[in-house]
C-alpha positions as CSV (number, residue, x, y, z in Angstrom):
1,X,195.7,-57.6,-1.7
2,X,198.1,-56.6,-4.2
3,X,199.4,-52.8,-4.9
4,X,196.6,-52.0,-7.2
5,X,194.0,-53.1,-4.2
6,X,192.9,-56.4,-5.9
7,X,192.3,-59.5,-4.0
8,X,194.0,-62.6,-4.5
9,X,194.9,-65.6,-3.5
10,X,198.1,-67.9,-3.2
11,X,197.9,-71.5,-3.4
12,X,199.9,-74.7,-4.6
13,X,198.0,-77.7,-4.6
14,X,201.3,-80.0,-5.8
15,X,203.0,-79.1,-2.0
16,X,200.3,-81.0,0.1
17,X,200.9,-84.1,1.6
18,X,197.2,-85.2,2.1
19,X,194.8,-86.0,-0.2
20,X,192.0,-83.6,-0.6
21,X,188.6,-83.8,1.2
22,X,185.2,-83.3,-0.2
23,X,183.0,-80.8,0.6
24,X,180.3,-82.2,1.9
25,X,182.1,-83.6,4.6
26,X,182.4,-79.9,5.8
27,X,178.4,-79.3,5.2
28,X,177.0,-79.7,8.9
29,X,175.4,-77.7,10.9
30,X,178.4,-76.6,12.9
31,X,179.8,-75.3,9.6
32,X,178.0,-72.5,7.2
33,X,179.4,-71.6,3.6
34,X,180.0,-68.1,3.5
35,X,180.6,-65.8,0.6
36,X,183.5,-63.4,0.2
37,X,181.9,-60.8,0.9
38,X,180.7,-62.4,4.4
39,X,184.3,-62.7,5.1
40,X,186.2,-60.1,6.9
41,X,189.7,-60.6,8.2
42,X,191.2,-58.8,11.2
43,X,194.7,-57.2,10.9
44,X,197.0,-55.6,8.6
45,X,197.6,-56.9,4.9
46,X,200.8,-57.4,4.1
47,X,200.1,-54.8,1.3
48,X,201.8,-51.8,1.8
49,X,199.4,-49.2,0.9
50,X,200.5,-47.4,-2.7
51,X,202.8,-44.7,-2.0
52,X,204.6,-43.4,-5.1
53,X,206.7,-40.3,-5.3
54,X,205.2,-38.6,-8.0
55,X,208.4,-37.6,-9.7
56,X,209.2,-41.1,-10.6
57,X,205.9,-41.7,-12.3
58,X,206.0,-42.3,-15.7
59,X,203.4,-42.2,-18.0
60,X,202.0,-42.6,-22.0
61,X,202.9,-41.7,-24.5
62,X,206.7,-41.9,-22.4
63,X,207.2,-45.3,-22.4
64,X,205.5,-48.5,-24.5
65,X,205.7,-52.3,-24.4
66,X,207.5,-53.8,-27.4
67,X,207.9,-58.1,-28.0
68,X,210.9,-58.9,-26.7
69,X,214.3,-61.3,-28.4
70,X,212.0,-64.4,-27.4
71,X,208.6,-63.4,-28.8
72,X,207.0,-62.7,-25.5
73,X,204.5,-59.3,-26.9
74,X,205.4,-57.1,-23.9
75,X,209.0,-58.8,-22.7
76,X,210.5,-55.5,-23.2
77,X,209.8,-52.4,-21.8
78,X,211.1,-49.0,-23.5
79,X,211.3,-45.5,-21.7
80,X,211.4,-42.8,-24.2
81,X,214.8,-40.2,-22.9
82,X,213.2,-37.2,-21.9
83,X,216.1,-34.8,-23.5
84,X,215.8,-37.1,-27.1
85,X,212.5,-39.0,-28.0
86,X,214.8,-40.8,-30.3
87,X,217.2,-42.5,-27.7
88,X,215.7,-45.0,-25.3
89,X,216.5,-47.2,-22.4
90,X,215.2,-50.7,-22.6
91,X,214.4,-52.8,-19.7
92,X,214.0,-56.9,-19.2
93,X,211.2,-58.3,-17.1
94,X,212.4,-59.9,-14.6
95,X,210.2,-62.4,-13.0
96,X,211.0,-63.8,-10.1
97,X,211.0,-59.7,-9.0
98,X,207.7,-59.0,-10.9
99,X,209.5,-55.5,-12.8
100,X,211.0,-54.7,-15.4
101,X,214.9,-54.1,-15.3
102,X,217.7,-52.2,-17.4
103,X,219.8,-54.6,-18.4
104,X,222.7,-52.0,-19.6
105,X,223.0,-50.8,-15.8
106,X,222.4,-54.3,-14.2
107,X,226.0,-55.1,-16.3
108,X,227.9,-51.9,-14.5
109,X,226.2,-53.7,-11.5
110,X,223.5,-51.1,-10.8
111,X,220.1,-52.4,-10.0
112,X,217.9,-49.4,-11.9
113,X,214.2,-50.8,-12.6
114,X,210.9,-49.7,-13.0
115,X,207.4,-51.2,-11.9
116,X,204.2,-51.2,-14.0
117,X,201.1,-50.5,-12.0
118,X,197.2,-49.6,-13.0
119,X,195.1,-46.6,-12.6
120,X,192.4,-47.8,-10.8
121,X,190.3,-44.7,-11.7
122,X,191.3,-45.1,-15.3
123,X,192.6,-48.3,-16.0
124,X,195.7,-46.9,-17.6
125,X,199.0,-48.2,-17.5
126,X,202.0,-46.3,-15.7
127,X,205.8,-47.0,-14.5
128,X,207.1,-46.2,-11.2
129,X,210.8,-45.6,-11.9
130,X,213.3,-46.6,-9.4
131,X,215.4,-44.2,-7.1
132,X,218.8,-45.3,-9.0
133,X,219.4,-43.0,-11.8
134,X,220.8,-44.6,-15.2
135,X,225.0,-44.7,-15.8
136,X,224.2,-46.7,-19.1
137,X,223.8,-44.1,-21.7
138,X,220.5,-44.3,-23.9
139,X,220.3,-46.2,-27.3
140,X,219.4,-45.5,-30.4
141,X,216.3,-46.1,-31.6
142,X,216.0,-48.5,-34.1
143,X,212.7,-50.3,-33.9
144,X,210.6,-48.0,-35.6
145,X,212.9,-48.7,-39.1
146,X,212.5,-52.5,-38.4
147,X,208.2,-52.5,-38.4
148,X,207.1,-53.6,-41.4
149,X,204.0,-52.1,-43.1
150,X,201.4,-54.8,-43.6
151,X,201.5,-54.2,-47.8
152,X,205.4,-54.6,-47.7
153,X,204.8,-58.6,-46.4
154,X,202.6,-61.4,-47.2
155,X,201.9,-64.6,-44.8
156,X,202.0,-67.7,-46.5
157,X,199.7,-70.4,-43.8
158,X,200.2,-73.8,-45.2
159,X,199.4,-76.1,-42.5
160,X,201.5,-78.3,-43.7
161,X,204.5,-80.0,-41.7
162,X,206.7,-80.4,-45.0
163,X,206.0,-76.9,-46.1
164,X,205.3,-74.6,-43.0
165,X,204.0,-71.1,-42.9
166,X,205.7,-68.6,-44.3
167,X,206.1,-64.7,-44.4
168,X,207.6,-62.9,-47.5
169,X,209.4,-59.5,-46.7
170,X,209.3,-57.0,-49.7
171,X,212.6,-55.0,-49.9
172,X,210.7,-52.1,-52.0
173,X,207.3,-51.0,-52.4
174,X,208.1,-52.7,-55.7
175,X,208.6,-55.9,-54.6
176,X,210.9,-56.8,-56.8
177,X,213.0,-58.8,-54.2
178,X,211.8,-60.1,-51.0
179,X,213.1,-62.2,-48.2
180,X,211.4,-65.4,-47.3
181,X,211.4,-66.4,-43.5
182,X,209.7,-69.8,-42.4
183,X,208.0,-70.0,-39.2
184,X,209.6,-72.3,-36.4
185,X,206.5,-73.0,-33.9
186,X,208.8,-74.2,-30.7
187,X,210.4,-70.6,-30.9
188,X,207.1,-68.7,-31.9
């Protein structure tokens, strides 16, 4: 079980050494195919059940996903300040770990991070913020002057190897000059 109380399961077929068997060799009458649900196991999970100090749970409108320097759509994770909506910190995924983690801290070698789990009675998203307070001071915000309204651009799709696709950046709403950026598909 994982800490939002879904079931999984971890497997790697590329580490066996033996080839695999068919099923029906399994199908006798010594063997019966049960369902999940037929299945009970004995013991403890390895699951921790969730325990979350409430005063290090964050939630929306307090943080949001944003693409991160690679393209990935929710690479980057921003936590609003709570003394300045304008100021943020931002935070890496870091995958090995499975959470997201402030860079700016992580170089003044402090570990500050913050998890992402699910409401299982709403399905909303919220953080769990680590114990470790912030010594990296909040940014800027400077994303929202960077989005683009959709009539300030145009996407040129020419599927074409010699002439790829294309997006046009207006610099005005009278579009008098514009920026042309081509699109590079092993980047995204």
């Amino acid at each position: 079980m994982d800490e939002n109380r879904k079931e999984y399961f971890v497997h790697d077929p590329s580490k066996h050494v033996c080839k695999p068997v068919k099923i029906s060799s399994f199908e006798t009458p010594k063997f019966e195919r049960l369902e999940r649900k037929d299945i009970v196991f004995e013991g403890k999970s390895k699951t921790k059940s969730l325990k979350i100090d409430k005063s290090r749970i964050l939630k929306l409108p307090n943080f949001e996903f944003r693409p991160s320097r690679n393209g990935k759509p929710e690479g980057t994770l921003v936590i609003f300040d709570s003394k300045d909506k304008s100021t943020i910190y931002e935070y890496y995924y870091y995958t090995s770990q499975k959470i997201f983690i402030c860079l700016n801290c992580k170089n003044k070698n402090r570990h500050v991070s913050a998890k992402i789990h699910v409401d299982e009675k709403n399905g909303e998203k919220f953080i769990e913020l680590s114990k470790n307070e912030h010594i990296c001071e909040p940014k800027k915000d400077e994303f929202p002057a960077r989005v683009i309204n959709n009539s300030n651009f145009i996407i040129v799709d020419r599927e074409d190897k010699i002439n790829p696709a294309k997006a046009i950046v207006f610099t005005s709403k009278e579009k008098e000059l514009c920026y042309e950026l081509r699109y590079e598909p092993s980047r995204n």
